[in-house]
The first five atom37 places (N, CA, C, CB, O) and aatype in JSON, in Angstrom:
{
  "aatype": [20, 20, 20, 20, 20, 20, 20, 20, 20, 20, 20, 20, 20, 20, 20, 20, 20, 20, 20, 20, 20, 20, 20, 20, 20, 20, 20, 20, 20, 20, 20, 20, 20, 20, 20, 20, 20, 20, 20, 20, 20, 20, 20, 20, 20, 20, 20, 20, 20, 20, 20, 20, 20, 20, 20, 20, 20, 20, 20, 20, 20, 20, 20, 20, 20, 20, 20, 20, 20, 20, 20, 20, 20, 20, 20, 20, 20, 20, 20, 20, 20, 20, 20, 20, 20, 20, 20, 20, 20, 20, 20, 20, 20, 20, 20, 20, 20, 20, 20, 20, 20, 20, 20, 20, 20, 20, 20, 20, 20],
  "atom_mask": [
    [1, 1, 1, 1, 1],
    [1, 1, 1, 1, 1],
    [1, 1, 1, 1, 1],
    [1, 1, 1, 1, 1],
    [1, 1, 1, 1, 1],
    [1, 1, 1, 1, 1],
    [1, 1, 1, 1, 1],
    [1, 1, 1, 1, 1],
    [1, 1, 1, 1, 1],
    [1, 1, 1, 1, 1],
    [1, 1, 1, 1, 1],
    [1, 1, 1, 1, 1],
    [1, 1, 1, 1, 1],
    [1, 1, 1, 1, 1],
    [1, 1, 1, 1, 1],
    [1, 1, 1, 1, 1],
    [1, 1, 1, 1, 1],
    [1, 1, 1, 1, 1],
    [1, 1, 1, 1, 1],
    [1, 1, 1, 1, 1],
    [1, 1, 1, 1, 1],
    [1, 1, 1, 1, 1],
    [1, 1, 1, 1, 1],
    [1, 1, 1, 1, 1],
    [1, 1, 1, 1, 1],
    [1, 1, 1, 1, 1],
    [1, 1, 1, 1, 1],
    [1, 1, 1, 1, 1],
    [1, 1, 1, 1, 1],
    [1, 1, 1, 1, 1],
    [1, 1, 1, 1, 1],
    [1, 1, 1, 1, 1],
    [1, 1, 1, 1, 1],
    [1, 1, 1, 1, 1],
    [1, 1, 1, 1, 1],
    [1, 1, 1, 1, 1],
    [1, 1, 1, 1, 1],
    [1, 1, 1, 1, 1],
    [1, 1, 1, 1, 1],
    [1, 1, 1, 1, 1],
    [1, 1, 1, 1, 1],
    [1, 1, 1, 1, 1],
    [1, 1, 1, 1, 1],
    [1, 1, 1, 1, 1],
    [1, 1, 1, 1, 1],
    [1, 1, 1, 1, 1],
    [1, 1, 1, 1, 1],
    [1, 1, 1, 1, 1],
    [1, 1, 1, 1, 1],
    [1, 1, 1, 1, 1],
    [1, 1, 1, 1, 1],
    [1, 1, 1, 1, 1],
    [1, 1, 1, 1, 1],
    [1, 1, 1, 1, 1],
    [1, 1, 1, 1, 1],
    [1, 1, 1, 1, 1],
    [1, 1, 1, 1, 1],
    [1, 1, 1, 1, 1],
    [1, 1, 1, 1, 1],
    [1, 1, 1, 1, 1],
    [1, 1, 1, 1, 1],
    [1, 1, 1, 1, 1],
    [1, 1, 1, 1, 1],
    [1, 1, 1, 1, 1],
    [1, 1, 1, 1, 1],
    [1, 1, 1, 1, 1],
    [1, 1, 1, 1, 1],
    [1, 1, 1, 1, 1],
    [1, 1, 1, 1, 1],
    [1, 1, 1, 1, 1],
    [1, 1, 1, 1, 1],
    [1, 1, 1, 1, 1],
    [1, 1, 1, 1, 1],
    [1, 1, 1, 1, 1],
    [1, 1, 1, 1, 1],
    [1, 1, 1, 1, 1],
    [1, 1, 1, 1, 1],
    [1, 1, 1, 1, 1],
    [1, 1, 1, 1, 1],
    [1, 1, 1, 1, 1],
    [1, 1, 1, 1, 1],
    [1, 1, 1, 1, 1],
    [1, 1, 1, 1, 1],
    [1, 1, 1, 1, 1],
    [1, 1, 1, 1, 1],
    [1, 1, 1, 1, 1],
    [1, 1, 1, 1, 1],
    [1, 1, 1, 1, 1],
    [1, 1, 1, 1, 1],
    [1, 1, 1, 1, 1],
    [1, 1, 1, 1, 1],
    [1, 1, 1, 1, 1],
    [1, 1, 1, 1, 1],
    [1, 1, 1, 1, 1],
    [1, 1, 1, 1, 1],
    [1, 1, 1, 1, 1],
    [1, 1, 1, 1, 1],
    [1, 1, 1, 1, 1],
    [1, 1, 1, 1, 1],
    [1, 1, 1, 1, 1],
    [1, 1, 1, 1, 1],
    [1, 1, 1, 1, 1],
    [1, 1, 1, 1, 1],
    [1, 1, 1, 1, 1],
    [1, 1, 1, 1, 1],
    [1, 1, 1, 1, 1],
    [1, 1, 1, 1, 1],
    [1, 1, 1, 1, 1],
    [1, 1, 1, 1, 1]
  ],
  "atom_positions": [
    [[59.32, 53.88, 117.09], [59.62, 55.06, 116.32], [61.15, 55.2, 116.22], [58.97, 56.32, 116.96], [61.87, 55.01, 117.2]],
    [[61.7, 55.58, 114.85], [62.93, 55.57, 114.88], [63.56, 56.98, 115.54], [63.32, 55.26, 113.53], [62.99, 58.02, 115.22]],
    [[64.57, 57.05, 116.33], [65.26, 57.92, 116.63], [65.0, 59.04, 115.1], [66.77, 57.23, 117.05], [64.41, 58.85, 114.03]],
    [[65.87, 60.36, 115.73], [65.42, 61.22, 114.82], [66.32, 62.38, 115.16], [63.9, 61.47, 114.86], [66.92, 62.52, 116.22]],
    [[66.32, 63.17, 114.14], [67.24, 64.56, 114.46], [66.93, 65.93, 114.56], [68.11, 64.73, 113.59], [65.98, 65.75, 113.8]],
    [[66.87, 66.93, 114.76], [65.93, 67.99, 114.69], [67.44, 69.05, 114.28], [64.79, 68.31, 116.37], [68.42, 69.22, 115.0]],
    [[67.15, 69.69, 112.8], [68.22, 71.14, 113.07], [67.2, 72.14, 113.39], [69.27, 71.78, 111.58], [65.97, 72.09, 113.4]],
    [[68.19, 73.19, 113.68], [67.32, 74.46, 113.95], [68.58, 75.24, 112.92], [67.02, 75.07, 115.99], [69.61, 74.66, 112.56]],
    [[68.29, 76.35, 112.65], [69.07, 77.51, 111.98], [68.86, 78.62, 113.12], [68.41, 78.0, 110.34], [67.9, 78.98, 113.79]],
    [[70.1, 78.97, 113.04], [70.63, 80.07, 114.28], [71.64, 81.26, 114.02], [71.4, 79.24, 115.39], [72.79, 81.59, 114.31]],
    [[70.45, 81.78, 113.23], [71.03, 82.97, 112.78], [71.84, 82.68, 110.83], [72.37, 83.34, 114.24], [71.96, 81.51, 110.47]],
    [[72.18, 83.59, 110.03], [72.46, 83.68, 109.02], [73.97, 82.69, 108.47], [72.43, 85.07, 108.97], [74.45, 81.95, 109.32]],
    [[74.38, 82.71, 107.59], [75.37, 82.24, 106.92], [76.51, 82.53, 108.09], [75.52, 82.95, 105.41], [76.12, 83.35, 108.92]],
    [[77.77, 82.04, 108.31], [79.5, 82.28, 108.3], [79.73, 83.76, 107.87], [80.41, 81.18, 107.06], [78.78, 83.91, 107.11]],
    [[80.24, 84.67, 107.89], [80.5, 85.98, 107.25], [81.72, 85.45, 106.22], [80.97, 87.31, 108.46], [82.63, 84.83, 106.77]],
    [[81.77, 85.59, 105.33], [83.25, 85.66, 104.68], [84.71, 86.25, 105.24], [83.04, 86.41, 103.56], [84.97, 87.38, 105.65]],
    [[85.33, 85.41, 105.16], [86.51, 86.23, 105.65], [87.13, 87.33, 104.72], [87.61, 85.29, 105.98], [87.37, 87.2, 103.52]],
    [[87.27, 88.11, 105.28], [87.5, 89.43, 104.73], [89.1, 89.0, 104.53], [87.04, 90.91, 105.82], [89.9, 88.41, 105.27]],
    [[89.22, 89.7, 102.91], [90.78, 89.25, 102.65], [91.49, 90.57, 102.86], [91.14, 88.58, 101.01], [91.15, 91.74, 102.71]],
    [[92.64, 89.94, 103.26], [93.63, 90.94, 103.36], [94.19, 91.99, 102.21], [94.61, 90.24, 103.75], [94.38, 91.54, 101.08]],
    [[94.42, 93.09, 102.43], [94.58, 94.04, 101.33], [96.4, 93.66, 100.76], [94.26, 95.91, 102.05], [97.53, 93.42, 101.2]],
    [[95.77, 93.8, 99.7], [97.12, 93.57, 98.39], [97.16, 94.73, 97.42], [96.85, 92.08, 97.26], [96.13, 95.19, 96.93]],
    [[98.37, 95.19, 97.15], [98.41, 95.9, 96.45], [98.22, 95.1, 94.97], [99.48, 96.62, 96.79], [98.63, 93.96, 94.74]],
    [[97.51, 95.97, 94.03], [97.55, 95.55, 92.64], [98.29, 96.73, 91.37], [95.91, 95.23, 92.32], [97.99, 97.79, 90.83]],
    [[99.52, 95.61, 91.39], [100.84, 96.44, 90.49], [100.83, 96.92, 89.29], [101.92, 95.72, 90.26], [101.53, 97.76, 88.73]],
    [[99.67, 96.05, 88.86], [99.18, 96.25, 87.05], [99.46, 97.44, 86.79], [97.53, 96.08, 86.53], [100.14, 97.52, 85.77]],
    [[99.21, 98.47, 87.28], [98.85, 99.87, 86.93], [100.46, 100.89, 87.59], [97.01, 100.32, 87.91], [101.24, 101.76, 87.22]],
    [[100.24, 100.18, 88.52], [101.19, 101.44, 89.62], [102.77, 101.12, 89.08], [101.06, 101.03, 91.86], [103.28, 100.09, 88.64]],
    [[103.24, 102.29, 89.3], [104.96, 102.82, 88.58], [105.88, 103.3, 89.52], [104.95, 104.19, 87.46], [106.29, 104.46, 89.56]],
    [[106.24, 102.3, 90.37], [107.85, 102.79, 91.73], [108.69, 104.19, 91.01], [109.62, 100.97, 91.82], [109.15, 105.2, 91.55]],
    [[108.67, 103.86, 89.92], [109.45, 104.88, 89.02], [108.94, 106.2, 89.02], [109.46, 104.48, 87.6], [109.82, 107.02, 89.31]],
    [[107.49, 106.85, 88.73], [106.53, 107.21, 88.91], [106.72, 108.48, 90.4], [105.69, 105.88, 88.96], [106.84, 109.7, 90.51]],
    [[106.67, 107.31, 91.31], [107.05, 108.06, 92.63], [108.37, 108.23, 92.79], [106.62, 107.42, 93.82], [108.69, 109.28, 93.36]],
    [[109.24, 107.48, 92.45], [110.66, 107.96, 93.11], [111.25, 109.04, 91.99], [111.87, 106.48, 93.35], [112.2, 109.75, 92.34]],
    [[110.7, 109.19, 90.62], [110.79, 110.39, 90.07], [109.95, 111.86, 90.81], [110.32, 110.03, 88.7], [110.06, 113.01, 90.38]],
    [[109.34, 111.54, 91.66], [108.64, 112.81, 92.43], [109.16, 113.07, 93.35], [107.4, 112.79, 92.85], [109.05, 114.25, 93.66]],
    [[110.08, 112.06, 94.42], [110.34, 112.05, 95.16], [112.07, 113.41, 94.89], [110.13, 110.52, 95.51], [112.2, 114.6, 95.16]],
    [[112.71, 112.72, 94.46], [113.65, 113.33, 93.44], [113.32, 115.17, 92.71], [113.51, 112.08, 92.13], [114.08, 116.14, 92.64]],
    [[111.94, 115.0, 92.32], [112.02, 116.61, 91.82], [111.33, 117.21, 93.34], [110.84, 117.08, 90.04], [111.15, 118.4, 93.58]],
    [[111.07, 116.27, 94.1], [110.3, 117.41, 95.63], [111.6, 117.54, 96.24], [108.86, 116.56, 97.08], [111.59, 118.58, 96.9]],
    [[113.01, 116.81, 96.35], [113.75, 117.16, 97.15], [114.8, 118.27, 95.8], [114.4, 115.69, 98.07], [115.49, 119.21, 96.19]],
    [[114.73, 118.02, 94.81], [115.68, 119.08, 94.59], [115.11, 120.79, 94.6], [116.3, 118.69, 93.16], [115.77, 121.82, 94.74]],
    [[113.59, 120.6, 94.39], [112.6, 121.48, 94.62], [112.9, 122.11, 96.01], [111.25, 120.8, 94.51], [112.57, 123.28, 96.16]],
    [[113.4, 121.54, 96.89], [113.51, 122.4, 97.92], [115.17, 123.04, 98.6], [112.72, 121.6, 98.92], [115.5, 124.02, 99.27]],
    [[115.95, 121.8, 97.96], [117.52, 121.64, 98.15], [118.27, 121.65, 96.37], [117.85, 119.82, 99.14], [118.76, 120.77, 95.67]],
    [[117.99, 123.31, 96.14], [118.52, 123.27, 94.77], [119.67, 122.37, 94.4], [118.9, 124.52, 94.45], [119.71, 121.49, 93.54]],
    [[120.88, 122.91, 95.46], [121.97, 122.04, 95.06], [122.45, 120.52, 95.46], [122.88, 122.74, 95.33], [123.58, 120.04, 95.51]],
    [[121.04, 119.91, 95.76], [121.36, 118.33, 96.43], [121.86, 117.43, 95.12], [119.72, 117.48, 97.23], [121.62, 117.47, 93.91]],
    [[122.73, 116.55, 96.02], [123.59, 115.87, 95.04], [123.4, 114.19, 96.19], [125.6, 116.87, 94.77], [123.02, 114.08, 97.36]],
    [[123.66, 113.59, 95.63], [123.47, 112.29, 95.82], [122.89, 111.55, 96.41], [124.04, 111.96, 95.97], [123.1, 110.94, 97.45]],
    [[121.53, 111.61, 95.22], [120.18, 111.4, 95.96], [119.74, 109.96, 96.09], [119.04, 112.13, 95.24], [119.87, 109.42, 94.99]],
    [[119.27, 109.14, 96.99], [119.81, 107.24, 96.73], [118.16, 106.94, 97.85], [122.3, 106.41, 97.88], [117.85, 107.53, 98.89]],
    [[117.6, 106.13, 97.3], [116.09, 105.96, 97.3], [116.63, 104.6, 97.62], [114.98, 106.31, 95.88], [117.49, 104.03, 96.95]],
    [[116.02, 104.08, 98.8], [116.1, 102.69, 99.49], [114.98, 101.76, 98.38], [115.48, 102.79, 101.43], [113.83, 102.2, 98.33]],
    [[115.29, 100.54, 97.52], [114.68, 99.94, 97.21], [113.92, 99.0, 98.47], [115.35, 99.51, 96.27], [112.72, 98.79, 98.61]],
    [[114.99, 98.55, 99.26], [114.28, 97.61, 100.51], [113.56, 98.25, 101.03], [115.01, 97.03, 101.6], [112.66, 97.53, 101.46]],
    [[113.36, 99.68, 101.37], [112.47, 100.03, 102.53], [110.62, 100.38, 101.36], [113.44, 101.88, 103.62], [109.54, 100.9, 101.63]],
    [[111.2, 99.75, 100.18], [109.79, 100.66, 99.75], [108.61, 99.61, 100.37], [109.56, 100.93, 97.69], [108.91, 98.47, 100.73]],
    [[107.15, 100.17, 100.45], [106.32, 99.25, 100.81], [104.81, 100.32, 100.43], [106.69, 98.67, 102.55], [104.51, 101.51, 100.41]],
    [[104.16, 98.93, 100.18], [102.62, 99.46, 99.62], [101.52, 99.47, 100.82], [101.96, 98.32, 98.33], [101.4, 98.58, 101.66]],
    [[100.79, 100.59, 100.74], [99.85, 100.5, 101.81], [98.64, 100.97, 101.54], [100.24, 101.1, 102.87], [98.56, 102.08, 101.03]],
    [[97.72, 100.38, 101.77], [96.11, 101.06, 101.11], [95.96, 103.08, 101.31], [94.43, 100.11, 102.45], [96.26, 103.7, 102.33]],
    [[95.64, 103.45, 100.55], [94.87, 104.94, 100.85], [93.62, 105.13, 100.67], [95.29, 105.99, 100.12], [92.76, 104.28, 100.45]],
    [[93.46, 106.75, 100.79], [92.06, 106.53, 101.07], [90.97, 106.67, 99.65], [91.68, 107.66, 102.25], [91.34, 107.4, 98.73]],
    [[90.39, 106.36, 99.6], [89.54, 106.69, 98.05], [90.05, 105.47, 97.38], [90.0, 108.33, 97.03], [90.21, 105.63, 96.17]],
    [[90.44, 103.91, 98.01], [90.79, 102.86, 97.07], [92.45, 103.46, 96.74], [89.55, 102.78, 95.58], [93.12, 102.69, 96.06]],
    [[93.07, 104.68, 97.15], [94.08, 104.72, 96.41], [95.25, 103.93, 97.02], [94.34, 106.04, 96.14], [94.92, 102.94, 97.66]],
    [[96.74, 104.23, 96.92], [97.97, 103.18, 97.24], [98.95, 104.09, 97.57], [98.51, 102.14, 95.99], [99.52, 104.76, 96.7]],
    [[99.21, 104.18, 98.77], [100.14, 104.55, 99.42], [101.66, 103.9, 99.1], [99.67, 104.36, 100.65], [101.64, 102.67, 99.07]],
    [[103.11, 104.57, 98.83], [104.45, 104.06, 98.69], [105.29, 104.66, 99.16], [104.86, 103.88, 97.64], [106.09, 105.39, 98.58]],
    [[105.18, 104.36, 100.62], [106.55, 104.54, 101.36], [107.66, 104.17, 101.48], [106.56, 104.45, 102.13], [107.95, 102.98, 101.64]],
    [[108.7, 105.32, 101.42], [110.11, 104.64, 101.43], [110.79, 105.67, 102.14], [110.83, 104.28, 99.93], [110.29, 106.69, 102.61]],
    [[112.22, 105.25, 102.2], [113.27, 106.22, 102.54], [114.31, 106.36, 101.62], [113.86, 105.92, 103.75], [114.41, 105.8, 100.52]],
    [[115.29, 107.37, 102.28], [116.33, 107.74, 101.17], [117.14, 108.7, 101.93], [115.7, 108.41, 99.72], [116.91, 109.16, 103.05]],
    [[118.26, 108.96, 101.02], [119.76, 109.93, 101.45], [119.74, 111.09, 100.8], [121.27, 109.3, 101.02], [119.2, 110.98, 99.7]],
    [[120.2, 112.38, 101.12], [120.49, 113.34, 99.73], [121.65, 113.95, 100.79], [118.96, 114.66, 98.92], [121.51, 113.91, 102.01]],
    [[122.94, 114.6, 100.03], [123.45, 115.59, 100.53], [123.17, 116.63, 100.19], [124.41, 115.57, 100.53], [123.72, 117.03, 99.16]],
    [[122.2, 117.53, 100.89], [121.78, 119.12, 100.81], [122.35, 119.7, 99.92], [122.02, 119.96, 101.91], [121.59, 120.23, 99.11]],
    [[123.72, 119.84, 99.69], [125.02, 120.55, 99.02], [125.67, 119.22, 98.92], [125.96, 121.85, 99.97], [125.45, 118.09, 99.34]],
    [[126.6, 119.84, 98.14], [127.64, 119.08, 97.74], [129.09, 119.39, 99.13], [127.99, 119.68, 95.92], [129.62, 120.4, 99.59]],
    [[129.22, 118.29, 99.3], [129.9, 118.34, 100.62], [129.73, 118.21, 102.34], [130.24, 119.25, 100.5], [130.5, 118.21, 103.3]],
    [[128.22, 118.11, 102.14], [127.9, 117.97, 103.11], [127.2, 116.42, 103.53], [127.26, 119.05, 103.21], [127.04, 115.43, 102.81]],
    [[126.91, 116.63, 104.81], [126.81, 114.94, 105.15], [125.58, 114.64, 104.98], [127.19, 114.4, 106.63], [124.74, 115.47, 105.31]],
    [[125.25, 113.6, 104.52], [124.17, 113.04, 103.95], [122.86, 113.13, 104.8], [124.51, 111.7, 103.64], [122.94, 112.51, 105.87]],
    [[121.83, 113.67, 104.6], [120.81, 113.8, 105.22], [119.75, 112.66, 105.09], [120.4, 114.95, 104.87], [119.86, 111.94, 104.09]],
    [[118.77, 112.41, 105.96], [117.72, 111.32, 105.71], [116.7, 111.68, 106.09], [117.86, 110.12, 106.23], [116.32, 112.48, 106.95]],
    [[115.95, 110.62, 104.94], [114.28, 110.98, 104.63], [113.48, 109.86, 104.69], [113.94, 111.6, 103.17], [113.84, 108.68, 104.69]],
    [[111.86, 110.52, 104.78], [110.72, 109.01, 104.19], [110.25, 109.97, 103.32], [109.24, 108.06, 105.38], [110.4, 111.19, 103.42]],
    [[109.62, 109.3, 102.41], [108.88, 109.77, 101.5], [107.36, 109.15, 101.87], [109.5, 109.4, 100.09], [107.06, 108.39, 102.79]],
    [[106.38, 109.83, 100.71], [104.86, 109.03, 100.78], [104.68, 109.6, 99.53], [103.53, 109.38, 102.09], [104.74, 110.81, 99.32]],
    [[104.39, 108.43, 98.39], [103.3, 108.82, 97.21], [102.04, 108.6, 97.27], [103.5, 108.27, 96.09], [101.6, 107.69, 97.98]],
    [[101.26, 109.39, 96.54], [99.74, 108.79, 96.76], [99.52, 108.46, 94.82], [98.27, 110.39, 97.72], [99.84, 109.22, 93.91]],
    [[98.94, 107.18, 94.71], [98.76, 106.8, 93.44], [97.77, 106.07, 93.31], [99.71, 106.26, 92.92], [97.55, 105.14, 94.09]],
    [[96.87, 106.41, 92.13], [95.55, 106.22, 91.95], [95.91, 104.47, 91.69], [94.76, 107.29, 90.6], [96.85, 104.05, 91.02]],
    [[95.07, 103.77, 92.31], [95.6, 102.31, 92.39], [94.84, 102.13, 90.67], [94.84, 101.09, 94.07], [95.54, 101.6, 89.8]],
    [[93.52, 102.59, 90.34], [93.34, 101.37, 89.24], [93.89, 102.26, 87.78], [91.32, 100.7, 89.1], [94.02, 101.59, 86.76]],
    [[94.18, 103.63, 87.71], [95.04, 104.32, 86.28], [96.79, 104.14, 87.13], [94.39, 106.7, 85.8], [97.71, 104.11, 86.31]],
    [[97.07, 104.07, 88.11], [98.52, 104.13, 88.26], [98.67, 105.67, 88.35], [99.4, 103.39, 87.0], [99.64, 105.91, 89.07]],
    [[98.25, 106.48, 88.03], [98.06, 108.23, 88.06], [98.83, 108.58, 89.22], [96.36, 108.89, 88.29], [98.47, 108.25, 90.35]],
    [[99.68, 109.1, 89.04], [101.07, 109.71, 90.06], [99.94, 110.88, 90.74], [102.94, 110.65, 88.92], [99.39, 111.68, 89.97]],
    [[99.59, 110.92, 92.45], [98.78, 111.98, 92.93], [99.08, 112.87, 93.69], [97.94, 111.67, 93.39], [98.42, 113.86, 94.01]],
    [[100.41, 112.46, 94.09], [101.03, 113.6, 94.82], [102.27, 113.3, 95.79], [99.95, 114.25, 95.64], [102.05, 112.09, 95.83]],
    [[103.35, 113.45, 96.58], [104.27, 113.14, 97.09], [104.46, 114.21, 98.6], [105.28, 113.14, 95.96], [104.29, 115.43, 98.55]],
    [[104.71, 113.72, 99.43], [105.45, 114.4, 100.39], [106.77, 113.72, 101.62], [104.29, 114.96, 101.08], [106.78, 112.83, 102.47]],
    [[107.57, 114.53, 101.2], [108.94, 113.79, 101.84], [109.33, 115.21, 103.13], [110.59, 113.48, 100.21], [109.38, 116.43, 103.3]],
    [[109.52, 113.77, 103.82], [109.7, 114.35, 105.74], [111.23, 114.25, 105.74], [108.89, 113.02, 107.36], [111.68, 113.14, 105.48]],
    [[111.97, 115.1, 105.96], [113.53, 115.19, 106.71], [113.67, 114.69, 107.83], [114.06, 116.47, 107.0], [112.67, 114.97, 108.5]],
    [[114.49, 114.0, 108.5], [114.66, 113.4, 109.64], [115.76, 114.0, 110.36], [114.8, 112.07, 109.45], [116.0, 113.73, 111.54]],
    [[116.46, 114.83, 109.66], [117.3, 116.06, 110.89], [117.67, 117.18, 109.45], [119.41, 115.18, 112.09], [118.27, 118.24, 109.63]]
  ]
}
């Protein structure tokens, strides 16, 4: 008798590897948020003057409902004359219309 092999199956398929989350840009507008970012701080600091939005620090992060988180930081002087204050921001933007959903920026002193 010739030798011979026996499989067995042990249990279901490999799971897929779950891919890592990417933002998808098609839709979404940096511009969008850092224009909100801009009317929430003069909204609170009528007379802020030199307002400067970190391009390097921006970064995309999943939210909740599928939406897209865009955090960044930035400078404003409160008044004019005074020493430059610092911030993060957070937009929330509907990932698949790009739909600007809301902003909130934290002071750091």
């Amino acid at each position: 008798e010739p030798p011979g092999v026996i499989f067995k199956e042990v249990g279901g398929p490999a799971p897929a590897a779950e891919k890592p989350w990417q933002a998808d840009l098609t839709n979404l507008s940096p511009e969008a948020c850092e224009a909100a970012v801009a009317g929430a701080v003069t909204d609170k600091y009528s007379r802020a003057v030199n307002l400067v939005l970190s391009s390097t620090s921006r970064q995309l992060k999943p939210g909740p409902k599928g939406h897209t988180y865009m955090h960044g930081q930035g400078t404003a002087q409160k008044a004019s004359g005074m020493r430059p204050s610092a911030f993060t921001y957070r937009c929330e933007l509907n990932t698949a219309s790009g739909k600007f959903l809301g902003v909130q920026v934290d002071w750091l002193d």
